[in-house]
MDTraj code that builds the backbone (N, CA, C; nanometers):
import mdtraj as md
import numpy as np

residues = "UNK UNK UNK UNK UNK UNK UNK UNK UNK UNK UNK UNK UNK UNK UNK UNK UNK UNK UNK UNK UNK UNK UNK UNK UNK UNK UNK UNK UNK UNK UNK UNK UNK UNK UNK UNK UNK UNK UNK UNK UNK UNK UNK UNK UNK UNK UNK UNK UNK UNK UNK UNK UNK UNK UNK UNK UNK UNK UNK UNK UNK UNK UNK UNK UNK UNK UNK UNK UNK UNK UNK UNK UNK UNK UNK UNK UNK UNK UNK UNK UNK UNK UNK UNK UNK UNK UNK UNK UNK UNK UNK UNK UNK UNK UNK UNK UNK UNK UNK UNK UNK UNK UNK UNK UNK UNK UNK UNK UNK UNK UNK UNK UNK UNK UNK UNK UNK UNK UNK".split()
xyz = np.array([
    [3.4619, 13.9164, -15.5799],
    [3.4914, 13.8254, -15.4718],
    [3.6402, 13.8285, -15.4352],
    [3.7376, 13.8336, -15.5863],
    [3.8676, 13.8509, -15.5325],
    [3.9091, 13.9731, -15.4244],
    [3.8277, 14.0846, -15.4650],
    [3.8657, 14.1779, -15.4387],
    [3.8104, 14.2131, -15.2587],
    [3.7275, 14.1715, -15.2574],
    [3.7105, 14.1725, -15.1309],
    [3.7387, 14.0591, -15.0547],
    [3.8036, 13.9729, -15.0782],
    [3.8814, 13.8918, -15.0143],
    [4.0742, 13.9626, -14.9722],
    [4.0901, 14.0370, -15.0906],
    [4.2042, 14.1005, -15.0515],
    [4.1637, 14.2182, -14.9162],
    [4.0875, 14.2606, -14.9462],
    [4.0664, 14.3649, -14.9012],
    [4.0777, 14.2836, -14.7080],
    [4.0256, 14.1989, -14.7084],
    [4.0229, 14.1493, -14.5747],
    [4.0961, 14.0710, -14.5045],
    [4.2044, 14.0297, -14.6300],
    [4.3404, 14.0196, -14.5900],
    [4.4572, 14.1488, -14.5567],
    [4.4241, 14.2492, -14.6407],
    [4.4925, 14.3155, -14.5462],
    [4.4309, 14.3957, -14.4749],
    [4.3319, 14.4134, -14.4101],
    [4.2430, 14.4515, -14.3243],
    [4.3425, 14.3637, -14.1895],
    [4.3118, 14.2252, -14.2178],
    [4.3485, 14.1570, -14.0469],
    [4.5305, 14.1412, -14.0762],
    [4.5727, 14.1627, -14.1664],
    [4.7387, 14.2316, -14.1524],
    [4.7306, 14.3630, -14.0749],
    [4.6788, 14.4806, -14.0893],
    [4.7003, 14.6062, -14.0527],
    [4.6301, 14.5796, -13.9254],
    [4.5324, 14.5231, -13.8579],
    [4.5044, 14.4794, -13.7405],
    [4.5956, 14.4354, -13.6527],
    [4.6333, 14.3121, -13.7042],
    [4.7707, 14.2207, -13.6233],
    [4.8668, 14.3096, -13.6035],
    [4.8824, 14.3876, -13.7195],
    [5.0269, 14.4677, -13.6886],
    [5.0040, 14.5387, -13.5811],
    [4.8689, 14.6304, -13.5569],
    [4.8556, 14.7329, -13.4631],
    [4.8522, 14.6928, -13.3366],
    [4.7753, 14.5728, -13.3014],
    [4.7761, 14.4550, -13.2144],
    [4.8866, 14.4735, -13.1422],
    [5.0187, 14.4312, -13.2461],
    [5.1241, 14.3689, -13.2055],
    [5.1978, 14.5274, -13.1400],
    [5.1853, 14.6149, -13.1934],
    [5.2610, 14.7238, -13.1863],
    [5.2131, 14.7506, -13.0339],
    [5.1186, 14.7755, -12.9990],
    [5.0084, 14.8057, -12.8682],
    [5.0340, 14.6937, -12.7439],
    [5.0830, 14.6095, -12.8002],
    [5.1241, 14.4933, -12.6920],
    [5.2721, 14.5289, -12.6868],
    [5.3507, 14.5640, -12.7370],
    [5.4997, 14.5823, -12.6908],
    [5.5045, 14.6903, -12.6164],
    [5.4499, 14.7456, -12.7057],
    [5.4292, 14.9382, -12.6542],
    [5.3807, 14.9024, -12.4670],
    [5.2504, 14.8489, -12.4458],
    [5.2491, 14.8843, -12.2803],
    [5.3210, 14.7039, -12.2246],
    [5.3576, 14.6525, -12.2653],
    [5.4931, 14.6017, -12.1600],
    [5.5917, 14.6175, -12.1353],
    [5.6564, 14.7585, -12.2211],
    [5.7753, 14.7639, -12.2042],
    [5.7804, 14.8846, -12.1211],
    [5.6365, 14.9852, -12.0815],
    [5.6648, 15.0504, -12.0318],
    [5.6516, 15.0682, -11.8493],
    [5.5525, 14.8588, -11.8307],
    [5.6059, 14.8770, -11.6675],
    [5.5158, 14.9503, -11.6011],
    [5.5283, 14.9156, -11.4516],
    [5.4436, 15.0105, -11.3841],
    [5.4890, 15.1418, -11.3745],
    [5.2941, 15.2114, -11.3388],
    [5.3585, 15.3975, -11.3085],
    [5.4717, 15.3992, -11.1967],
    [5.5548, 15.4814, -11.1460],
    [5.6428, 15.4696, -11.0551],
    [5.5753, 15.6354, -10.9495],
    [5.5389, 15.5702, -10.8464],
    [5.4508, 15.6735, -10.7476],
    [5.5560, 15.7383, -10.6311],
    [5.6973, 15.7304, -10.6732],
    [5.7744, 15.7910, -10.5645],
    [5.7515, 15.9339, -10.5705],
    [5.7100, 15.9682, -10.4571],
    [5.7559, 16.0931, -10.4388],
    [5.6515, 16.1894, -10.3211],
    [5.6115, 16.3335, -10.3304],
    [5.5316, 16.3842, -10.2265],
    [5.3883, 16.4097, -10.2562],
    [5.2578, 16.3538, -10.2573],
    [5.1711, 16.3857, -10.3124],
    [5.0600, 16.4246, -10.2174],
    [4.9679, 16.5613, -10.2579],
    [4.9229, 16.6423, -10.1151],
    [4.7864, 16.6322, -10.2532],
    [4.6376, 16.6054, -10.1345],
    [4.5287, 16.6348, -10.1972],
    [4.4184, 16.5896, -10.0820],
    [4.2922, 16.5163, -10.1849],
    [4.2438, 16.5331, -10.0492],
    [4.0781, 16.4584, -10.0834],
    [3.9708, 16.5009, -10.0512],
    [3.8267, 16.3881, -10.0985],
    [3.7877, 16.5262, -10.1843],
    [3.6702, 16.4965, -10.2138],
    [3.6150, 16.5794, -10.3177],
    [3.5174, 16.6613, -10.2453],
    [3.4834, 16.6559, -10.1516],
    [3.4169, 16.7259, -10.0423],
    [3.4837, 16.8299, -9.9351],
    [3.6160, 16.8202, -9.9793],
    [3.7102, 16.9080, -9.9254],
    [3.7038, 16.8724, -9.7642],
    [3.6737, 16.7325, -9.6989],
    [3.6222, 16.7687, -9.6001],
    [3.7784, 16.6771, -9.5447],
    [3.8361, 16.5913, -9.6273],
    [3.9385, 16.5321, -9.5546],
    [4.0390, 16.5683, -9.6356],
    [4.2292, 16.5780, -9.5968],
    [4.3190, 16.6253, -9.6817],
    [4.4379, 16.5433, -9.6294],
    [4.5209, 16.5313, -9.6873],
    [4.5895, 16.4472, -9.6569],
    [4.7477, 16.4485, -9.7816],
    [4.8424, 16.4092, -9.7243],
    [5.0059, 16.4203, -9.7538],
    [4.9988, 16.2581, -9.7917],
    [5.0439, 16.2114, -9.8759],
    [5.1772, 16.0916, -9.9092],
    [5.2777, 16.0838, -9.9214],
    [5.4051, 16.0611, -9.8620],
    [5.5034, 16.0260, -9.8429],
    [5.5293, 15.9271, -9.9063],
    [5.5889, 15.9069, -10.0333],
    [5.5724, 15.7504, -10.1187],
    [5.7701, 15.6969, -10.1614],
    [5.7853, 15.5960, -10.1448],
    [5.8752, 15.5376, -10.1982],
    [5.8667, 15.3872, -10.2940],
    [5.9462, 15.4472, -10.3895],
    [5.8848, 15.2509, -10.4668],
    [5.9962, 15.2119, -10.5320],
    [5.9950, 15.0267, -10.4803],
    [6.1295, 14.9644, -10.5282],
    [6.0642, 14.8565, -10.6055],
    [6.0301, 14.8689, -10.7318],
    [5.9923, 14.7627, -10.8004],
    [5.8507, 14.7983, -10.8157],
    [5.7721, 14.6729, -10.7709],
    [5.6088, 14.7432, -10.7877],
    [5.5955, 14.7345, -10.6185],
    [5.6958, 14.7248, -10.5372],
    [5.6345, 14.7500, -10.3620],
    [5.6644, 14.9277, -10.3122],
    [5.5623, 14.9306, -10.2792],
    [5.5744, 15.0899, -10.2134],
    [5.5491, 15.0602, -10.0557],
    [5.6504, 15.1651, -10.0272],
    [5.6451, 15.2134, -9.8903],
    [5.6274, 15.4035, -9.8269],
    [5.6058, 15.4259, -9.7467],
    [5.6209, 15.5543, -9.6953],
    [5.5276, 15.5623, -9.5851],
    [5.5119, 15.7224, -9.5900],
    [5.4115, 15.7466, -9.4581],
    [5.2831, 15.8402, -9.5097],
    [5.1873, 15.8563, -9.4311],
    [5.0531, 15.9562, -9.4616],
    [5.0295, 16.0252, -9.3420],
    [4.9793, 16.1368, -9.3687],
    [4.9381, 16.2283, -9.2733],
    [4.8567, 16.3249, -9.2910],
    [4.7292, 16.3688, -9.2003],
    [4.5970, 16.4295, -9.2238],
    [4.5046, 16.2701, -9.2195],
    [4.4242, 16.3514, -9.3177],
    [4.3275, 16.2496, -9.3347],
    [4.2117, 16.2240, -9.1240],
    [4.2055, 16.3020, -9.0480],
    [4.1727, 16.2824, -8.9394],
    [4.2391, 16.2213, -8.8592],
    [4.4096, 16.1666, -8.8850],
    [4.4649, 16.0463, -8.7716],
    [4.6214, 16.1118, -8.7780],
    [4.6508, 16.0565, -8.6416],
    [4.8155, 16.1130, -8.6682],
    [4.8972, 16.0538, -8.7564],
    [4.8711, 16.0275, -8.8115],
    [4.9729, 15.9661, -8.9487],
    [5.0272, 15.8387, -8.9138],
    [5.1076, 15.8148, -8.9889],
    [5.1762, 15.6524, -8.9905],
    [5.2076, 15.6134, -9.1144],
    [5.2623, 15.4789, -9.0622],
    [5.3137, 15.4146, -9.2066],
    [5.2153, 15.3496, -9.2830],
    [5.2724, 15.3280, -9.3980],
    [5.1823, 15.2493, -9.5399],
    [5.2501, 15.1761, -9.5856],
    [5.1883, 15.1046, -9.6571],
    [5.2900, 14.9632, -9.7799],
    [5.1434, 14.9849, -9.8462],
    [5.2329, 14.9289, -10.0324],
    [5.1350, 14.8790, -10.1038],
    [5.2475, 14.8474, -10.2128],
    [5.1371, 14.8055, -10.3033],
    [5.1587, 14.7206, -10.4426],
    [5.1540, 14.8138, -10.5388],
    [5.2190, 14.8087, -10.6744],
    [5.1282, 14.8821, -10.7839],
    [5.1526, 14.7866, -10.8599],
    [5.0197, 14.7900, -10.9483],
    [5.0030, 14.6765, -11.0866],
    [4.9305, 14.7547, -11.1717],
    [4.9473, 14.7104, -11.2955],
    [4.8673, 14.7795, -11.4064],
    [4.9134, 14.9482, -11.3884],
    [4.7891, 15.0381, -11.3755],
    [4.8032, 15.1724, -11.3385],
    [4.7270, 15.1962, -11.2232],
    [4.7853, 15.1426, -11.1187],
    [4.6920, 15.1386, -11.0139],
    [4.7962, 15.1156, -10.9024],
    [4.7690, 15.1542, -10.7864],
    [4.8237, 15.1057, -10.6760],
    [4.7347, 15.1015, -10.5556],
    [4.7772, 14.9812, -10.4872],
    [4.7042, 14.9487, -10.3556],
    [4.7822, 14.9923, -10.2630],
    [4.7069, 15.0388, -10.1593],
    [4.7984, 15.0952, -10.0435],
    [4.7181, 15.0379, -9.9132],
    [4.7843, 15.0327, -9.8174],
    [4.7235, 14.9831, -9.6653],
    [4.8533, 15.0495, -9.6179],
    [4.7439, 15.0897, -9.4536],
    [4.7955, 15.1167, -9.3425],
    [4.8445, 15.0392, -9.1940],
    [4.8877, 15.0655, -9.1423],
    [4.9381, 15.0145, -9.0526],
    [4.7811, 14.9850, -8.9446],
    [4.6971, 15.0441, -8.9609],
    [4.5612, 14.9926, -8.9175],
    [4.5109, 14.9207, -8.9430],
    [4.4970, 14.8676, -9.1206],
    [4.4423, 14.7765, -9.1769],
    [4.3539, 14.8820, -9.2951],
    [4.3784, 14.9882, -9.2550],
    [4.2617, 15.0997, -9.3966],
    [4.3543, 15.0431, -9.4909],
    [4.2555, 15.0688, -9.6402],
    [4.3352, 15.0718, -9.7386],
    [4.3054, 15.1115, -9.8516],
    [4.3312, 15.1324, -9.9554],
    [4.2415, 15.2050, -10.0835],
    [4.3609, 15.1555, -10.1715],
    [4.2545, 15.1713, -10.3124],
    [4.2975, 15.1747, -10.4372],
    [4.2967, 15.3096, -10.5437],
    [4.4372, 15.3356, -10.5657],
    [4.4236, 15.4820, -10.6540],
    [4.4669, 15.4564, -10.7968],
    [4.4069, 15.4985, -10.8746],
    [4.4652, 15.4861, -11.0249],
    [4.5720, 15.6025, -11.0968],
    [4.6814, 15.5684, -11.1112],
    [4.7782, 15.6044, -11.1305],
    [4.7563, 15.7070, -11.3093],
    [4.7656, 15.8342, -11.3024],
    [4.7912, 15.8971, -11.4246],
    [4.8783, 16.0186, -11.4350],
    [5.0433, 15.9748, -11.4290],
    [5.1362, 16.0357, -11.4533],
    [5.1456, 16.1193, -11.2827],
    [5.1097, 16.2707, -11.2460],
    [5.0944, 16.3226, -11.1497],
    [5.0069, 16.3442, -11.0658],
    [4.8554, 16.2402, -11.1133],
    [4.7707, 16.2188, -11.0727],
    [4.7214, 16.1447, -11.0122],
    [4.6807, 16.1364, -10.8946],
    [4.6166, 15.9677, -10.8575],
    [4.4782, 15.9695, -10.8096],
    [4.3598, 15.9190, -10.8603],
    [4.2327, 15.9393, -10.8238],
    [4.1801, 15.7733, -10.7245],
    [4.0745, 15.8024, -10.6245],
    [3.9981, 15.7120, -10.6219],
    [3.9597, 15.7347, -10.5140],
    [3.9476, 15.6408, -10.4063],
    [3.8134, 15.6971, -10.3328],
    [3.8210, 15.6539, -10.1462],
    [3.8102, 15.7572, -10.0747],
    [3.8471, 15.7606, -9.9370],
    [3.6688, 15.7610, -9.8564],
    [3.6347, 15.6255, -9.8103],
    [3.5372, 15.6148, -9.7402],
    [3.3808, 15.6032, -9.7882],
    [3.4393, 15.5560, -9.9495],
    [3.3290, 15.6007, -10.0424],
    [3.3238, 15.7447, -10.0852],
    [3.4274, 15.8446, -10.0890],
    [3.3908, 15.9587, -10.1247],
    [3.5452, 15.9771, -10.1784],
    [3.5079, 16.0402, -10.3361],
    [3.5652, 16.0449, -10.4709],
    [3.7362, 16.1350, -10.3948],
    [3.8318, 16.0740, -10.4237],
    [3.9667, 16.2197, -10.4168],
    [4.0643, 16.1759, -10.5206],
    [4.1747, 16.3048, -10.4935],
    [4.2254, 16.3102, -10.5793],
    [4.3650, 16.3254, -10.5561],
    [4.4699, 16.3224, -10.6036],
    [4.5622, 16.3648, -10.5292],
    [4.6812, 16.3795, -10.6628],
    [4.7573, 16.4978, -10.5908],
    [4.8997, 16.5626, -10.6950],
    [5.0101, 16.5520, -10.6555],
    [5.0668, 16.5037, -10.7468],
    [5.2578, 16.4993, -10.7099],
    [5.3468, 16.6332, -10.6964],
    [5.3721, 16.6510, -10.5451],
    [5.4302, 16.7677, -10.5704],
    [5.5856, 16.7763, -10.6131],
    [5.6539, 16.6541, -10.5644],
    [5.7882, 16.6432, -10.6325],
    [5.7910, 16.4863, -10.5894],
    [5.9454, 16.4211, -10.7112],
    [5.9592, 16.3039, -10.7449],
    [6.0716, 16.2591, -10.5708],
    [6.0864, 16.3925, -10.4844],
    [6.2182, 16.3495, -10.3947],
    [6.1736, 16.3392, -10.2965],
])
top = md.Topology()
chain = top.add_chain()
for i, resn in enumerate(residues, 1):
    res = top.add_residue(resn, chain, resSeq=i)
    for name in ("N", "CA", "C"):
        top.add_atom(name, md.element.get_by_symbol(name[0]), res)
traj = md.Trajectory(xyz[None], top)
């Protein structure tokens, strides 16, 4: 009985600790930061499209172009690993942020998109 009472004390020590480690670890590292040129497109190859991205904090700004329209401006948010974007039309989507990657979905149909540089 002693012994498995230790055992489950440090069981929920080595828990807490990891806990604790995993909670500093992603607040200190902040949102992804999406500045820069990112060219891709739907998964159907049927629409393609440029981002033009700038970000001051978690607000982004820039422009888009392709996608079927003459381009224009954008604003959005990023939180978590994600960023929201809207257009100057009112379109808007959500992409999930992974390093040079950003996935999610244009019209109901799956894309993807790559960072071609941070400038």
């Amino acid at each position: 009985m002693v012994k498995t009472l230790r055992l489950l004390a440090v069981g929920s020590f080595i828990a807490t600790t990891l806990a604790s480690c995993a909670g500093a670890a992603s607040s200190s590292t902040g949102p992804p930061n999406v500045t820069g040129t990112w060219r891709g497109g739907t998964a159907t190859g049927t629409k393609t499209m440029t981002l033009h991205l700038q970000q001051t904090g978690t607000n982004v700004t820039g422009t888009v172009e392709g996608v079927g329209t003459p381009g224009g401006q954008i604003h959005g948010v990023v939180g978590g690993n994600a960023v929201q974007l809207n257009t100057e039309r009112g379109a808007w989507t959500r992409l999930v942020v992974r390093g040079d990657l950003m996935d999610g979905e244009l019209n109901g149909i799956p894309m993807t998109l790559v960072r071609l540089g941070r400038g």
